[in-house]
TORROKOL-651522 format. One record per atom (N, C-alpha, C, O): y, z, x; residue in three letters. Coordinates in steps of 0.02 Angstrom, whole numbers, plus 50000, padded with zeros to 5 digits. Last residue first. Example, Ala and Ser with C-alpha at 12.3 -4.5 7.8 and 13.67 -1.06 7.14 Angstrom:
// residues 2
498885035450642Ser 499475035750684Ser 500025039450645Ser 500575040250670Ser 497165039050660Ala 497755039050615Ala 498355039050660Ala 498345042350712Ala 
***
This chain:
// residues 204
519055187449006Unk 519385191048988Unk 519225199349038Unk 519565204349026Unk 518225171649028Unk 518365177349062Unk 519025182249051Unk 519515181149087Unk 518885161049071Unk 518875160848988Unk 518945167649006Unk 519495170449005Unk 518595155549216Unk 519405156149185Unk 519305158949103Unk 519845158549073Unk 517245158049202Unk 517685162849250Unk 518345162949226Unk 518665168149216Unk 516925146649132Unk 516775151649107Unk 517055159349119Unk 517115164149081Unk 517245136249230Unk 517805137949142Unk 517305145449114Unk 517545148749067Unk 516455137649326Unk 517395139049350Unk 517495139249271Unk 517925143349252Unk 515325137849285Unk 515425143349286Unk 516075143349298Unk 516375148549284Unk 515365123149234Unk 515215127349183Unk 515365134049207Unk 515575137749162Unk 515725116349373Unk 516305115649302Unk 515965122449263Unk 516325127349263Unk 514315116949436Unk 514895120649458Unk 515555122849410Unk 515825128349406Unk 513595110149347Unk 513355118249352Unk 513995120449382Unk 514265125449359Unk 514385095349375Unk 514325100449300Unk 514095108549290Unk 514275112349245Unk 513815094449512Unk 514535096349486Unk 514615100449426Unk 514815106249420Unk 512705094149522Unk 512605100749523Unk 513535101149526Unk 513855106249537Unk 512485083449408Unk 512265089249384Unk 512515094549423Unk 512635099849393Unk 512925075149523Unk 513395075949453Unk 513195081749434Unk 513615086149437Unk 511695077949606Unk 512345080249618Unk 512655082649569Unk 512745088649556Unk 510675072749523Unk 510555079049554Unk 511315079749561Unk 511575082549513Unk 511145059549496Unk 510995060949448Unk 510995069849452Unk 511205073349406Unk 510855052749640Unk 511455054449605Unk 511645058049548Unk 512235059949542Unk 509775052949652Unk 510085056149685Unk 510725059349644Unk 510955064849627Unk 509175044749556Unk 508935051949554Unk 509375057049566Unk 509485062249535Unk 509705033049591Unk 509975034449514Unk 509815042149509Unk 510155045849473Unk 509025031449710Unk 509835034549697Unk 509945035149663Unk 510455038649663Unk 507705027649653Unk 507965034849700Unk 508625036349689Unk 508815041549662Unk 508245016349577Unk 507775021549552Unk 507985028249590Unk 508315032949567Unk 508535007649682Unk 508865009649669Unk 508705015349603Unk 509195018549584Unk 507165007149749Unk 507785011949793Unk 508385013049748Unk 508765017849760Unk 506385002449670Unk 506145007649691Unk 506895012149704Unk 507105017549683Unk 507044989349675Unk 507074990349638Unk 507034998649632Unk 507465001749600Unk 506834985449801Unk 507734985749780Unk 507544989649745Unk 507734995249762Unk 505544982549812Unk 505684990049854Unk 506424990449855Unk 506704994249895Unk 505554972549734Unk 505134979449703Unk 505424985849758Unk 505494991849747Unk 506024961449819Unk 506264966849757Unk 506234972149742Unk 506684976349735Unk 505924970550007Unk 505514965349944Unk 506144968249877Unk 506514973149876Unk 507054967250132Unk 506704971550098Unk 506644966850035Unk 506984962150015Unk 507674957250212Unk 507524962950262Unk 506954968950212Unk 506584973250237Unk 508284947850140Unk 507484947650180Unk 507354952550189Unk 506774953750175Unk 509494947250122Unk 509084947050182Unk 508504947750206Unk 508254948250262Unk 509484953149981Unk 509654946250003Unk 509434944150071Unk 509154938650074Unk 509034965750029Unk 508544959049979Unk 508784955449984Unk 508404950849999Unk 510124970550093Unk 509474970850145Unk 509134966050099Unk 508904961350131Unk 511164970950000Unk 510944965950026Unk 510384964050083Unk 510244958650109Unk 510484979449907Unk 510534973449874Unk 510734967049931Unk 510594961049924Unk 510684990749967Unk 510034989049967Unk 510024981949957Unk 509654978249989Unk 512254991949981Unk 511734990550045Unk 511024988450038Unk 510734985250082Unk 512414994249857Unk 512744987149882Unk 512244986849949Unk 511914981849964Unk 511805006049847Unk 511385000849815Unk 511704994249850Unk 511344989649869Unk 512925014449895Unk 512135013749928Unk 511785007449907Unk 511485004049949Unk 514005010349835Unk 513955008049905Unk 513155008049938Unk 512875004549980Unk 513745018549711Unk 513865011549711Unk 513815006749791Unk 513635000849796Unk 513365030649765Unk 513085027249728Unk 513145020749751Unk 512795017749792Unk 515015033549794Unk 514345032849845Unk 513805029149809Unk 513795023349828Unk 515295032349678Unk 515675025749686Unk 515135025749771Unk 514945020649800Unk 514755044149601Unk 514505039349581Unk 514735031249626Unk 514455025949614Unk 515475052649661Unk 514745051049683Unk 514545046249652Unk 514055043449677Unk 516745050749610Unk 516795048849684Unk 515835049549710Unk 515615047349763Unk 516645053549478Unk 516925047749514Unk 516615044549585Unk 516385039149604Unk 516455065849504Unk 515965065549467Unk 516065057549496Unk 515635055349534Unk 517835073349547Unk 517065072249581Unk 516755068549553Unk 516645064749600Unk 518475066949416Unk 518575065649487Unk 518085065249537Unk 517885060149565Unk 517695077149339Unk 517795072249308Unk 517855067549393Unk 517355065449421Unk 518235088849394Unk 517625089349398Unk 517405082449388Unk 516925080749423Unk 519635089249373Unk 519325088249467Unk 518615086849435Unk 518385081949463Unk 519735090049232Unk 519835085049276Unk 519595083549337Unk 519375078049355Unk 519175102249225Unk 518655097049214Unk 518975090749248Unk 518655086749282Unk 520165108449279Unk 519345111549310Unk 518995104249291Unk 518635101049329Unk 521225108349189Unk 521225102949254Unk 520705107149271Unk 521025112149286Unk 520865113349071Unk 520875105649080Unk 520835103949151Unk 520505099249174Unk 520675125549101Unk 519975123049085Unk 520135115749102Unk 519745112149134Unk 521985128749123Unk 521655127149162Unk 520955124849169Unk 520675122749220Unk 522295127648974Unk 522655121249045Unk 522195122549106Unk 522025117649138Unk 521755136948931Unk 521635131348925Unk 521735127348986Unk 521375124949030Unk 522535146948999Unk 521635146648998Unk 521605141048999Unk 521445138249051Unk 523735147148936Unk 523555143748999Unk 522935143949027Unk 522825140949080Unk 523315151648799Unk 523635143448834Unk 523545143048879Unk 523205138148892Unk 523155162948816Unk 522695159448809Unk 522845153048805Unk 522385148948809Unk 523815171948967Unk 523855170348931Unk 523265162248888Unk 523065157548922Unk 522945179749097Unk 523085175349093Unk 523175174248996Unk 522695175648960Unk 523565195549198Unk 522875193849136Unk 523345185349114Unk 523955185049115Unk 524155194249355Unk 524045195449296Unk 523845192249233Unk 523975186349222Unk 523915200549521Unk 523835193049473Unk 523735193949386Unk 523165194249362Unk 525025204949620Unk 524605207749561Unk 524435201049526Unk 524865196949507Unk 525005203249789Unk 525195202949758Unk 524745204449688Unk 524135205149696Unk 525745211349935Unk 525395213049887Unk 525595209649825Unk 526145210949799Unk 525995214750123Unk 526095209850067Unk 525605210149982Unk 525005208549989Unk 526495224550223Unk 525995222450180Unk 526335217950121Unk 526855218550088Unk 527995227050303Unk 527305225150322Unk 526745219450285Unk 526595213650300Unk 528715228450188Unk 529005225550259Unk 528415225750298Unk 528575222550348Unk 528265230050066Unk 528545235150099Unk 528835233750157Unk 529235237750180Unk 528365215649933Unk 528295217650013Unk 528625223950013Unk 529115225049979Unk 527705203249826Unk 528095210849834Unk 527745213749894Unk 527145214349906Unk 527515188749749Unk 527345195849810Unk 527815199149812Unk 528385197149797Unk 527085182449599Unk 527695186449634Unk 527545189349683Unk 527345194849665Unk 526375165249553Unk 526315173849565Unk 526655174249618Unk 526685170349666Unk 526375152149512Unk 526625156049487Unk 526445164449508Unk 526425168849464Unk 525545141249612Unk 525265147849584Unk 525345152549543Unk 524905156549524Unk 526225131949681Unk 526245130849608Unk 525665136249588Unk 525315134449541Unk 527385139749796Unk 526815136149768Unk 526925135849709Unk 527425137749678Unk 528665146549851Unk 528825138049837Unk 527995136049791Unk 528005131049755Unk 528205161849842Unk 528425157449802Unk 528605151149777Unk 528695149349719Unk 527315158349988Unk 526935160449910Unk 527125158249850Unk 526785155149810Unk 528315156250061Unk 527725152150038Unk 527525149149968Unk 527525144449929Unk 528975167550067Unk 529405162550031Unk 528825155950022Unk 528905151449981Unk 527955177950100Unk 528215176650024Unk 528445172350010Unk 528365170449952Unk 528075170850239Unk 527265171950186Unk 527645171850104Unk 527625167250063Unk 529415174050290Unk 529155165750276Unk 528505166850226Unk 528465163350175Unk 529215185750260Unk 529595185050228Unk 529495175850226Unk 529495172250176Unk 528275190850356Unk 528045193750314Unk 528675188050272Unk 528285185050234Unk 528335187550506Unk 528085183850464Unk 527955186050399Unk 527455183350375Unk 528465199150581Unk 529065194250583Unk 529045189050513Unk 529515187250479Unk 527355204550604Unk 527745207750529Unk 528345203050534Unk 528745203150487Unk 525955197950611Unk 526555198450651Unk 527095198850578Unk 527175195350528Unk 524845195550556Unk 524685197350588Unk 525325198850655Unk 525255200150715Unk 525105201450380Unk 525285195550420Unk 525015200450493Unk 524965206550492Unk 524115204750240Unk 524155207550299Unk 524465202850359Unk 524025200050391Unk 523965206050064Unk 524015200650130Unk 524265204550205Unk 524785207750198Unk 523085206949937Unk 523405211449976Unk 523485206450056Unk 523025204350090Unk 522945207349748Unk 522815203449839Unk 523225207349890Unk 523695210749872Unk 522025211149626Unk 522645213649663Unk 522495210849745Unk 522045212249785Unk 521145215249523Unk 521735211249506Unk 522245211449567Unk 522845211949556Unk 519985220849574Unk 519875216049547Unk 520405210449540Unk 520325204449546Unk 520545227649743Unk 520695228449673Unk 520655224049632Unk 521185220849629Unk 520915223849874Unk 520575228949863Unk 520505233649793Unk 520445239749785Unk 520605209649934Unk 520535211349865Unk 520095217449849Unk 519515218249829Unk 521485202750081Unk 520895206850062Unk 520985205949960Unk 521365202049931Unk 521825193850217Unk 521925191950143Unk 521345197450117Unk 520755196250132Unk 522585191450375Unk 522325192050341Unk 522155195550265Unk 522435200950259Unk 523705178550453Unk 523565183650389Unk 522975185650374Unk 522665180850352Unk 523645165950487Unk 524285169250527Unk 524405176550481Unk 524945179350472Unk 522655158750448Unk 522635160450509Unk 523625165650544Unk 523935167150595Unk 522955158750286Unk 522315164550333Unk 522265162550409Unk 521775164950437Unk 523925150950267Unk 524115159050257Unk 523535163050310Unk 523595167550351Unk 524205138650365Unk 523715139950329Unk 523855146950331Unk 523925149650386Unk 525575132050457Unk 524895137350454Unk 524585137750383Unk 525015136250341Unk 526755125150551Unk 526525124650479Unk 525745126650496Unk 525395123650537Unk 527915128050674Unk 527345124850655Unk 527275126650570Unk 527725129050536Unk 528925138650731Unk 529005129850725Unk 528505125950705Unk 528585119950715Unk 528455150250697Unk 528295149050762Unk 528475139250779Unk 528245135350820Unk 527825143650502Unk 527985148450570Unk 527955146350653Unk 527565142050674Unk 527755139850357Unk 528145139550440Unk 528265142650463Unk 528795145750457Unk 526305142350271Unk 526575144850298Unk 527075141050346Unk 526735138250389Unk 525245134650138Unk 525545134050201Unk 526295139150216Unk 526755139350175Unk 524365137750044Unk 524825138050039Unk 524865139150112Unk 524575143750142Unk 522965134550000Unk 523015127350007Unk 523905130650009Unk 524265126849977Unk 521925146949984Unk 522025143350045Unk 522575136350054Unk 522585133350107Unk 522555156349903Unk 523055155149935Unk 522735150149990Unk 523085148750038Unk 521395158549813Unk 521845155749793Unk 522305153849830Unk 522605149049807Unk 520355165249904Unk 520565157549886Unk 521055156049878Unk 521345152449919Unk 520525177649886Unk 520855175549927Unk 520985167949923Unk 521515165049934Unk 520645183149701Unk 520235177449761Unk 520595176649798Unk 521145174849777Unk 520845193649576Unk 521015189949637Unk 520405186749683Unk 519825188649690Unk 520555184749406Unk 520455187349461Unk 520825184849510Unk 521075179249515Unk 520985174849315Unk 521325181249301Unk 520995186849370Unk 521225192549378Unk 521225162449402Unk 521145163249354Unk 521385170249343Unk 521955171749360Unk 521985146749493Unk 521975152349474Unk 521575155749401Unk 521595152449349Unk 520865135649596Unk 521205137849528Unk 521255143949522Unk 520795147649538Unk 520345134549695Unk 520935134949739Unk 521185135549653Unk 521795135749648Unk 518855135349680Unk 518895143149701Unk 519745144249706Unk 519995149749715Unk 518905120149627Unk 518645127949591Unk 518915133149613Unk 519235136549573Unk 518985114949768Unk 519745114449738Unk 519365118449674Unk 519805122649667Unk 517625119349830Unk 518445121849872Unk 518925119149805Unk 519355123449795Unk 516755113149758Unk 516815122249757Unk 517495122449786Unk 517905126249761Unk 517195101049781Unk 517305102149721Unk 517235112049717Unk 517575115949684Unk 516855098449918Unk 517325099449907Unk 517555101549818Unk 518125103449805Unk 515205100749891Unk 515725105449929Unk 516465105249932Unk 516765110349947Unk 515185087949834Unk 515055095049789Unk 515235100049821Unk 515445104749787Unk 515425078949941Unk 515845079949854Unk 515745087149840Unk 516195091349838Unk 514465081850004Unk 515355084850040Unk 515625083249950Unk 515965086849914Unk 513375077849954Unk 513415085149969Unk 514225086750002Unk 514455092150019Unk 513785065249944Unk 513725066849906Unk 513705075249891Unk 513895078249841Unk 513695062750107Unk 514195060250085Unk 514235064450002Unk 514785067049994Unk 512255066250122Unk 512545069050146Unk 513405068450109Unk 513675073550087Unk 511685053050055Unk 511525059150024Unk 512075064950076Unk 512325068650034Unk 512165041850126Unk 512305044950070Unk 512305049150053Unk 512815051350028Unk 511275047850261Unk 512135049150262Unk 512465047350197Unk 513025049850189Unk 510165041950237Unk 510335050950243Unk 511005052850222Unk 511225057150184Unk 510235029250237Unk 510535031050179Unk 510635037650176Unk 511015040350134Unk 510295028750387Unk 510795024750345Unk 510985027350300Unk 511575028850292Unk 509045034550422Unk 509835039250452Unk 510175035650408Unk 510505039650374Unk 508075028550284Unk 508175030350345Unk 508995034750338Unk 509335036850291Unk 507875032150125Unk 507215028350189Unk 507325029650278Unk 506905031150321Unk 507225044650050Unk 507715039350072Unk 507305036050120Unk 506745036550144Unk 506715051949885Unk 506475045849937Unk 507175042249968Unk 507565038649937Unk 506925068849847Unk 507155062849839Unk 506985060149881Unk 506995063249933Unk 506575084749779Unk 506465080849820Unk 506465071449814Unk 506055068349781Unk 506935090849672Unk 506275091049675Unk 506155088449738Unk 505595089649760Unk 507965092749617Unk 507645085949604Unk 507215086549606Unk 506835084149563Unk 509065101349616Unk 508765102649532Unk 508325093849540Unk 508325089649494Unk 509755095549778Unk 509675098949715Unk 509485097149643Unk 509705092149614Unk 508455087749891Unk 509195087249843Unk 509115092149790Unk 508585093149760Unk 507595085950023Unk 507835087649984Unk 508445086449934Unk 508945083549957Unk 506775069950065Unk 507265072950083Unk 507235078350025Unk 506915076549976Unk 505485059550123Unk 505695062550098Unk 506155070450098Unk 505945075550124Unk 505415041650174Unk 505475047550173Unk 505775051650132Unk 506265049650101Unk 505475029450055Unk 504885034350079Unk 504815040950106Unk 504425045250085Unk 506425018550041Unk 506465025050014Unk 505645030050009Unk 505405033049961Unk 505715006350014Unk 506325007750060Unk 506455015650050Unk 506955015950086Unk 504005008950023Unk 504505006150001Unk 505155007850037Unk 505115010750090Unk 502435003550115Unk 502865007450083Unk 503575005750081Unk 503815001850122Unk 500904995850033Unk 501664995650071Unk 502205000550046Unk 502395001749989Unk 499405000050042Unk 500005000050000Unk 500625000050044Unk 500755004450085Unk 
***
């Protein structure tokens, strides 16, 4: 029995295990695991009614004539379900951190002793639940896009290894079967991701 383009076998989530064939298409499946890792990073960067240091990874700091990321010129605790606590690692920097904080689109107030930085994240009104359920699904929607358009590039490759000879129908056909799998595992493990970020923002 000849084996098909998609023989070896790889893991993937809720699959069971998926047929690629070589390093070529590994690197789909790899490409598809950075979607879903980047989809936990813009989840964890929504506010909800908890604190998460998250929330502040995507607020840049100027300092020292440069532009920082809050957690290398800070460190970020939650010593209180509702309550962040920022620690600059040079108290010079305590007043660029707030003026950060406030240029974001986070809507939350820090309040400083001249050291510590503290801010309270408070209980989320039920409109803005919403809004944020909307944009959770939007990114999720987005991801969902962007594995499917891998998808689309894997098969363009199978389709032309058959124009080339290089592989039978039946083993187009096989492969594109596998990626329909592949792909099918991800989206899903986008949608497991969407169901607990709106369940966290509903979360009272």
């Amino acid at each position: 029995m000849s084996r098909g383009p998609f023989s070896e076998k790889i893991s993937a989530p809720k699959s069971g295990g998926i047929n690629m064939p070589d390093d070529e298409h590994s690197k789909i499946e790899e490409k598809m695991k950075d979607v879903v890792e980047s989809t936990r990073k813009e989840f964890a960067s929504i506010r909800t009614g908890r604190a998460n240091p998250a929330l502040l990874d995507r607020v840049n700091v100027e300092a020292y004539g440069d532009i920082y990321p809050i957690n290398q010129v800070a460190s970020v605790s939650v010593p209180e379900p509702r309550l962040l606590v920022i620690q600059p690692w040079d108290r010079k920097l305590v007043p660029d951190i707030e003026r950060a904080i406030l240029k974001s689109d986070l809507a939350l107030t820090p309040m400083s002793d001249g050291s510590l930085i503290r801010i309270s994240i408070p209980t989320l009104t039920e409109e803005r639940r919403r809004d944020l359920v909307r944009g959770a699904r939007k990114v999720a929607e987005e991801m969902r896009i962007r594995v499917r358009n891998i998808r689309r590039e894997a098969i363009d490759i199978l389709r032309e290894k058959e124009k080339n000879k290089e592989i039978t129908e039946d083993d187009l056909r096989r492969g594109q079967d596998d990626i329909q799998k592949l792909t099918d595992a991800y989206v899903a493990e986008v949608d497991s991701l969407l169901e607990a970020k709106e369940s966290e923002i509903m979360e009272f």
